[in-house]
MIRO-58606 format. One record per atom (N, C-alpha, C): x, y, z; residue in one letter; residue number from 1; atom name. Coordinates in Angstrom, 1 decimal. Example, Ala and Ser with C-alpha at 12.3 -4.5 7.8 and 13.67 -1.06 7.14 Angstrom:
# MIRO-58606
13.2 -5.7 7.8 A 1 N
12.3 -4.5 7.8 A 1 CA
13.2 -3.3 7.8 A 1 C
12.8 -2.2 7.1 S 2 N
13.7 -1.1 7.1 S 2 CA
12.9 0.0 7.9 S 2 C
//
This chain:
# MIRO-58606
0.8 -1.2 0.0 X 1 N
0.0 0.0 0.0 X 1 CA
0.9 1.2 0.0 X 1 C
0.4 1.7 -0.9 X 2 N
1.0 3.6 -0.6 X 2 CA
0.8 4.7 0.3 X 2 C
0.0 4.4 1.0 X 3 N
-0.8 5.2 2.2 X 3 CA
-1.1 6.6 1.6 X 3 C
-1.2 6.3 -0.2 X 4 N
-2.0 7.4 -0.9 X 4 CA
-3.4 7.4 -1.1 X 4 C
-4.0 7.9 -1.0 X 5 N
-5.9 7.2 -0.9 X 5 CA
-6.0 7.8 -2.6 X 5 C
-7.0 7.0 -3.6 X 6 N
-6.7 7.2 -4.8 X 6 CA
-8.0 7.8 -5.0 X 6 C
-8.3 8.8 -6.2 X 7 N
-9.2 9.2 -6.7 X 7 CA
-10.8 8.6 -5.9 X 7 C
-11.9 9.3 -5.6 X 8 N
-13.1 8.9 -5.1 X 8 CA
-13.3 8.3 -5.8 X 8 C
-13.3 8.5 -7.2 X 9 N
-14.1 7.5 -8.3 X 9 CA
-13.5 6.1 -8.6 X 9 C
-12.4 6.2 -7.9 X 10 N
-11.4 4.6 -8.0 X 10 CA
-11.1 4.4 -7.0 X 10 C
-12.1 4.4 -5.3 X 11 N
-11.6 4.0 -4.7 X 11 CA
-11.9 1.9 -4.6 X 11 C
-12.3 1.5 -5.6 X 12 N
-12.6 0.3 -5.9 X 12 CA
-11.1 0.1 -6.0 X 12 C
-9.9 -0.1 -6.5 X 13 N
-8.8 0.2 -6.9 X 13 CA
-7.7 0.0 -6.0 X 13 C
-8.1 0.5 -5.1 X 14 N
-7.2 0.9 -3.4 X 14 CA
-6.5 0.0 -3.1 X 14 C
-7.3 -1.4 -3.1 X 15 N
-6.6 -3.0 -3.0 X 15 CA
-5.2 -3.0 -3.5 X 15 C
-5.6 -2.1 -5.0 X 16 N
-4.1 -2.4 -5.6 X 16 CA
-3.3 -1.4 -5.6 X 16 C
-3.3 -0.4 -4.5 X 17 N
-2.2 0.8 -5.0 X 17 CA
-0.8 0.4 -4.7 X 17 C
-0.4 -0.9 -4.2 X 18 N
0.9 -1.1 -4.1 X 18 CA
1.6 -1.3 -5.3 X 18 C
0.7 -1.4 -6.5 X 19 N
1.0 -0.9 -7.6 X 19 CA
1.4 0.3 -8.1 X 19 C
1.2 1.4 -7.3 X 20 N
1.7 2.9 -7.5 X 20 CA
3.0 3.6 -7.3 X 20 C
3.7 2.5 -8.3 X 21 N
5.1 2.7 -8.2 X 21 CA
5.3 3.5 -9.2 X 21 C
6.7 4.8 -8.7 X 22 N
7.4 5.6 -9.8 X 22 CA
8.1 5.7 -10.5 X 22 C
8.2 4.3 -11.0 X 23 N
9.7 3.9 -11.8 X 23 CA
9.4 2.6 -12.7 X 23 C
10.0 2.5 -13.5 X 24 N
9.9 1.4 -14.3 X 24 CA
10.2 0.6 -13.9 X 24 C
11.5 0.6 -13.1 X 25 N
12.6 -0.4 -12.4 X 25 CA
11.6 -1.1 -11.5 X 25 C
10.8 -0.1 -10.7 X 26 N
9.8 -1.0 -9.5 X 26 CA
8.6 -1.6 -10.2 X 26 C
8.2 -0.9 -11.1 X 27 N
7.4 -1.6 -11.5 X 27 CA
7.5 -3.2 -12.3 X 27 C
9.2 -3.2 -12.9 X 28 N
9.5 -4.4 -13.8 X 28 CA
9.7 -5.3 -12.7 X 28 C
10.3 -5.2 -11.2 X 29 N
10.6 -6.1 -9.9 X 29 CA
9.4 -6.5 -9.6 X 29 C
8.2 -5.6 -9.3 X 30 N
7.0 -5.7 -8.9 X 30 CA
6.7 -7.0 -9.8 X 30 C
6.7 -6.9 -11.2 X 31 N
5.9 -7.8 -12.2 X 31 CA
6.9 -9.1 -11.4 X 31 C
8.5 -9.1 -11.9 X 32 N
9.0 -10.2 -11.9 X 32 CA
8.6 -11.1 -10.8 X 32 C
8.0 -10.7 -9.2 X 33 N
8.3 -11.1 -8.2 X 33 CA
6.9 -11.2 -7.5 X 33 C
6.0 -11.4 -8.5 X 34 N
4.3 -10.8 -8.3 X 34 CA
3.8 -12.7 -9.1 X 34 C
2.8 -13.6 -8.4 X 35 N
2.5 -14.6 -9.0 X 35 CA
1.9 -14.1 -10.0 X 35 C
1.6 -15.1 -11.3 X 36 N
0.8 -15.0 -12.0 X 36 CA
-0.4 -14.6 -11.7 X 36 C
-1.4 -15.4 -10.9 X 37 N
-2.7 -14.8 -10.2 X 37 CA
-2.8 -13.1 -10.2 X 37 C
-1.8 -12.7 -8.8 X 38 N
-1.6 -11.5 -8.7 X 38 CA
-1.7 -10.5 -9.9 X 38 C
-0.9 -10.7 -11.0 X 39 N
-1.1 -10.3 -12.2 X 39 CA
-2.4 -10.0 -12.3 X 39 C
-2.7 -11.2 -12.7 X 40 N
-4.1 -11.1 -13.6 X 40 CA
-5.2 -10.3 -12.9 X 40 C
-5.4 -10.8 -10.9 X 41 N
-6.0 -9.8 -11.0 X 41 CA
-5.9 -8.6 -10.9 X 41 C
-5.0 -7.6 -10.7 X 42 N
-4.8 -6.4 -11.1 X 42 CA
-4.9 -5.7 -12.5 X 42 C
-4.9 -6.8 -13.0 X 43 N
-5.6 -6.5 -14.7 X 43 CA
-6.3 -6.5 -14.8 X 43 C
-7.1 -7.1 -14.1 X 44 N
-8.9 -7.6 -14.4 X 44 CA
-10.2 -6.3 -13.6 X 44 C
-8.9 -6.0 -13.0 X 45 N
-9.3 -4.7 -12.3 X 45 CA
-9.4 -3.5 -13.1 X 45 C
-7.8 -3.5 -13.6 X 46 N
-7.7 -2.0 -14.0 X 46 CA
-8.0 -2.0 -15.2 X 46 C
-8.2 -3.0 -16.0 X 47 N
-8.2 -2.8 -17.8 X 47 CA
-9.5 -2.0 -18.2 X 47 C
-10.7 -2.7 -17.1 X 48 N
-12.0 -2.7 -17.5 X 48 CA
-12.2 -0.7 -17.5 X 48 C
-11.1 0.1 -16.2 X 49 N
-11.7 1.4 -15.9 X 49 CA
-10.2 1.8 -16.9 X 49 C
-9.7 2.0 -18.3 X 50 N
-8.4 2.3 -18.2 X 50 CA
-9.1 3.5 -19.3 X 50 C
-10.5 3.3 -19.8 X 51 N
-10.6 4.9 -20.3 X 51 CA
-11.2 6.0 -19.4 X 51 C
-11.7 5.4 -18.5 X 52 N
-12.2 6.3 -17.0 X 52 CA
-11.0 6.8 -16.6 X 52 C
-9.9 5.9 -16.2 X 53 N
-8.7 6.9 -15.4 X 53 CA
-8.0 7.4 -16.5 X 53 C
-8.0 6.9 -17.9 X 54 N
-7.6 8.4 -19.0 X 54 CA
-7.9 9.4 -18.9 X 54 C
-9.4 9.7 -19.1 X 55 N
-10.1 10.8 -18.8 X 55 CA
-9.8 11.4 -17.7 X 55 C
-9.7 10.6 -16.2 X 56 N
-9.8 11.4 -14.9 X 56 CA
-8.2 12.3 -15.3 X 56 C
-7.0 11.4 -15.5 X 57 N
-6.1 12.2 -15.1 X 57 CA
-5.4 12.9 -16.4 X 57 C
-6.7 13.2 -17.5 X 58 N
-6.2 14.2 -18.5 X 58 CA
-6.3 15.3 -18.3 X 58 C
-7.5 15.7 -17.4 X 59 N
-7.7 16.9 -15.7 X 59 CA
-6.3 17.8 -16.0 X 59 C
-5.3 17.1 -15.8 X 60 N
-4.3 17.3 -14.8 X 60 CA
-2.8 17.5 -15.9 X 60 C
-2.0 18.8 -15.5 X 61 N
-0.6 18.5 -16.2 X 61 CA
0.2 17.3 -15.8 X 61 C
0.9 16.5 -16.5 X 62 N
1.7 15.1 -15.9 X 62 CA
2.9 15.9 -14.9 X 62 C
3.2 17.2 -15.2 X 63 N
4.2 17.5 -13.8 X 63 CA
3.5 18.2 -12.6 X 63 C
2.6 18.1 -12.5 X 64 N
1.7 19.1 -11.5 X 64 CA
0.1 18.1 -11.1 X 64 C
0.3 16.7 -10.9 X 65 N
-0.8 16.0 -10.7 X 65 CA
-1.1 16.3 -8.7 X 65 C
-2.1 16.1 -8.3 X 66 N
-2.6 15.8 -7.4 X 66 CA
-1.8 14.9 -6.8 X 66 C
-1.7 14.4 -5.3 X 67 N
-1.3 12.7 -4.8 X 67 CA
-2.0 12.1 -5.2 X 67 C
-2.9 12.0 -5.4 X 68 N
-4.0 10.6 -5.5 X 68 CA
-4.2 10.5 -7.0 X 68 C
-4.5 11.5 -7.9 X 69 N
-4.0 11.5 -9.3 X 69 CA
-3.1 10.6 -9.9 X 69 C
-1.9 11.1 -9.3 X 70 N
-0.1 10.6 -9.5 X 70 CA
-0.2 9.2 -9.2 X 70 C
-0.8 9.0 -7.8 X 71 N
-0.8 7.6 -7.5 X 71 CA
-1.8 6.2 -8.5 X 71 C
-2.2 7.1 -8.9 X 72 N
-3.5 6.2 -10.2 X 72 CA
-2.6 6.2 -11.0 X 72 C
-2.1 7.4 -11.7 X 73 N
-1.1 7.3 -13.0 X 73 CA
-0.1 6.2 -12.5 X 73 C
0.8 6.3 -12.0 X 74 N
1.5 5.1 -11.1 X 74 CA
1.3 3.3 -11.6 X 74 C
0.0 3.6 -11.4 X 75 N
-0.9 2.3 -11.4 X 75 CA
-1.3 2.2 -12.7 X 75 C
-1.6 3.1 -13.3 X 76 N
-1.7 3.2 -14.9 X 76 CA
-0.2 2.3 -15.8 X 76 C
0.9 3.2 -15.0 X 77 N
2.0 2.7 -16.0 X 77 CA
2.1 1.3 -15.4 X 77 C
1.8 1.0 -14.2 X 78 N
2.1 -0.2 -14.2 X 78 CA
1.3 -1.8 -14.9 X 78 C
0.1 -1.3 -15.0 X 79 N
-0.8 -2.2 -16.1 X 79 CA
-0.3 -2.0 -17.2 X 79 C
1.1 -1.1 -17.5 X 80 N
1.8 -1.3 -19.2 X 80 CA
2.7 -2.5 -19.2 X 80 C
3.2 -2.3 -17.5 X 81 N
4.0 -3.5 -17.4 X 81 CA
3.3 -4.9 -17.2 X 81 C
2.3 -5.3 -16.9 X 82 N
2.0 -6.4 -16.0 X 82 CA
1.3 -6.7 -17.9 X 82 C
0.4 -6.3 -18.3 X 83 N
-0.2 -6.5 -19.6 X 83 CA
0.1 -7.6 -20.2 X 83 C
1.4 -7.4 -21.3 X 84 N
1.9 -8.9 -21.6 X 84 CA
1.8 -9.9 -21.0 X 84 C
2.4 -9.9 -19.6 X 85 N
2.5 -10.8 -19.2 X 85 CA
1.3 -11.8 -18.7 X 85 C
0.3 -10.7 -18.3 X 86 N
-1.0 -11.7 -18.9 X 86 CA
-1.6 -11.8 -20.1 X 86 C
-1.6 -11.3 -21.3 X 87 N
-2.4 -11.3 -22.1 X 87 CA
-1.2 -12.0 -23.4 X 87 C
0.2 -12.2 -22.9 X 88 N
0.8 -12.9 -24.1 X 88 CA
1.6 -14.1 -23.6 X 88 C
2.5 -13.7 -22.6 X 89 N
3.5 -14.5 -22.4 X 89 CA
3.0 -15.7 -21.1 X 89 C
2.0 -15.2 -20.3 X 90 N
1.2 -15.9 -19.6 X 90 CA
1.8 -16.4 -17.7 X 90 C
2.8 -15.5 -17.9 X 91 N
3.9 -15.7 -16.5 X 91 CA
4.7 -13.9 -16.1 X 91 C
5.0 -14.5 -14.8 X 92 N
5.5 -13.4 -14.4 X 92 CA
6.8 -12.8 -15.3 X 92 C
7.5 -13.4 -15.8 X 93 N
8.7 -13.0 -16.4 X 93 CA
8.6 -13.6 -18.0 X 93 C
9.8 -13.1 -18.8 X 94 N
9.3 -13.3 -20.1 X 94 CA
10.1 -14.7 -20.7 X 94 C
9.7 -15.4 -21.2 X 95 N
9.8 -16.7 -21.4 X 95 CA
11.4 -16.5 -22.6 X 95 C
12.0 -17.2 -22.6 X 96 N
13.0 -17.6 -23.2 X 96 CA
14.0 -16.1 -23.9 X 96 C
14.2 -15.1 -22.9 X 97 N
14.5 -14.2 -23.0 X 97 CA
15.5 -14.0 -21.7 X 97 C
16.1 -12.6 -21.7 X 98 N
17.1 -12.2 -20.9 X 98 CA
16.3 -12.1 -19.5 X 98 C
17.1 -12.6 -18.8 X 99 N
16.7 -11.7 -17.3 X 99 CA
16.4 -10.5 -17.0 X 99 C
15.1 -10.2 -16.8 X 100 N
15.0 -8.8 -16.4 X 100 CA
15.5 -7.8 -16.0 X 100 C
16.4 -8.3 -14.9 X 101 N
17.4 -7.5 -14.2 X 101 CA
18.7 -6.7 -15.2 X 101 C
18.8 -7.8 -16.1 X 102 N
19.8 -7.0 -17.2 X 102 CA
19.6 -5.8 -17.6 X 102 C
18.9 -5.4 -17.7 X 103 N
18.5 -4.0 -18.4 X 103 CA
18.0 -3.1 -17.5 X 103 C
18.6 -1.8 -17.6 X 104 N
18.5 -1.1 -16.5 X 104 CA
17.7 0.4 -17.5 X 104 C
16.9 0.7 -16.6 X 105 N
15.9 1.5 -17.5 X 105 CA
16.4 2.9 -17.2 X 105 C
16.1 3.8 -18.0 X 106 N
17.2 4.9 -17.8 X 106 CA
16.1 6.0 -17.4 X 106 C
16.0 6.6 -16.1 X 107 N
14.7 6.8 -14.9 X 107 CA
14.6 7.9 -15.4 X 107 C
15.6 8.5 -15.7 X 108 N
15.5 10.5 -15.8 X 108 CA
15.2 10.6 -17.2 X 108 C
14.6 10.1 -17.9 X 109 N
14.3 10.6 -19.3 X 109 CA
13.1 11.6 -19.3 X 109 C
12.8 11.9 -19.9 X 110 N
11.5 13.0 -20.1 X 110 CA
10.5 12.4 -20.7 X 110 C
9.4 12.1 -20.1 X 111 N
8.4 10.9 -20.6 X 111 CA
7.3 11.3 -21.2 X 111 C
7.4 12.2 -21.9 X 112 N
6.5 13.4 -22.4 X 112 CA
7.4 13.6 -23.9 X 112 C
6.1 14.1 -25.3 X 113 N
6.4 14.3 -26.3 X 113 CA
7.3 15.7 -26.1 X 113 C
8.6 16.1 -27.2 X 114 N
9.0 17.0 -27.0 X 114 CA
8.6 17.7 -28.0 X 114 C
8.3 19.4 -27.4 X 115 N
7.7 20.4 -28.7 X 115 CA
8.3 20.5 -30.1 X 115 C
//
């Protein structure tokens, strides 16, 4: 848990805000080290509301969100990561590929289109 309370309209959601990680890195550890189950249901959760929390946190500049906003977005990028792995590869890590750990994601990029 994040001890962030998430949007009113997602507080259905709350279960999973240990998903509201700021980094790719936590989020790729989170997937590796998360059962399958766990997966899925946090997908099953978040896929169904994923044009509702578009909308909620389009509200909002990406550098100037709310806590509870940020903390959804969080949870957002993290259904980018967990996705495949239920909908293709079917496990927590990716089948006949590198260890995840190899690759180190480069945190300080600017994750926004440039003008």
């Amino acid at each position: 848990m994040t001890g962030t309370a998430l949007p009113a309209a997602f507080a259905d959601l709350q279960a999973f805000d240990a998903w509201a990680l700021p980094t790719e890195t936590e989020r790729n550890a989170r997937r590796m080290a998360s059962t399958q189950a766990d997966l899925e249901a946090f997908a099953k959760a978040m896929i169904p509301r994923l044009d509702d929390i578009a909308a909620h946190l389009n509200a909002y500049p990406l550098d100037a969100m709310p806590p509870d906003a940020l903390a959804l977005f969080h949870m957002l990028m993290s259904v980018a990561e967990v996705a495949p792995a239920v909908e293709s590869y079917r496990r927590p890590v990716v089948p006949f590929g590198f260890a995840g750990g190899r690759f180190k994601a480069q945190e300080d990029a600017p994750r926004r289109p440039l003008p």
